[in-house]
C-alpha positions, -999 to +999 in steps of 0.1 A: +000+000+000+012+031-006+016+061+014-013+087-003-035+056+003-024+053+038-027+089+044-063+087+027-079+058+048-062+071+082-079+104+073-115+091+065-105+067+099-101+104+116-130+116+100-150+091+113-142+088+146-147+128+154-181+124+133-193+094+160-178+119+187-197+143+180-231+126+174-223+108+204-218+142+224-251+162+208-267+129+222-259+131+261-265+170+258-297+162+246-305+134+269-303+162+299-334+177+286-352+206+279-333+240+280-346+266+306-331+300+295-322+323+326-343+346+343-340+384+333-363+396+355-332+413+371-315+425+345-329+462+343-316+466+378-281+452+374-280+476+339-290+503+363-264+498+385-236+497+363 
């Protein structure tokens, strides 16, 4: 085998892996459930303070 076909299939190995990573990562951030934004009820007051 020679080495631009190494290089090739130890990319798309690369590729691969990081793509699983990162489906498996969007997954457990997404079992944790639903996303509550913060309150800003006091955020006129800390603007007002500044």
């Amino acid at each position: 085998m020679d080495r631009s076909k190494f290089v090739a299939i130890l990319t798309g190995v690369i590729s691969l892996l990081l793509a699983v990573g990162y489906l498996v990562l969007v997954q457990i951030l997404d079992f944790r459930g639903e996303m509550i934004p913060a309150p800003v009820s006091l955020l006129p007051i800390l603007f007002g303070l500044l």
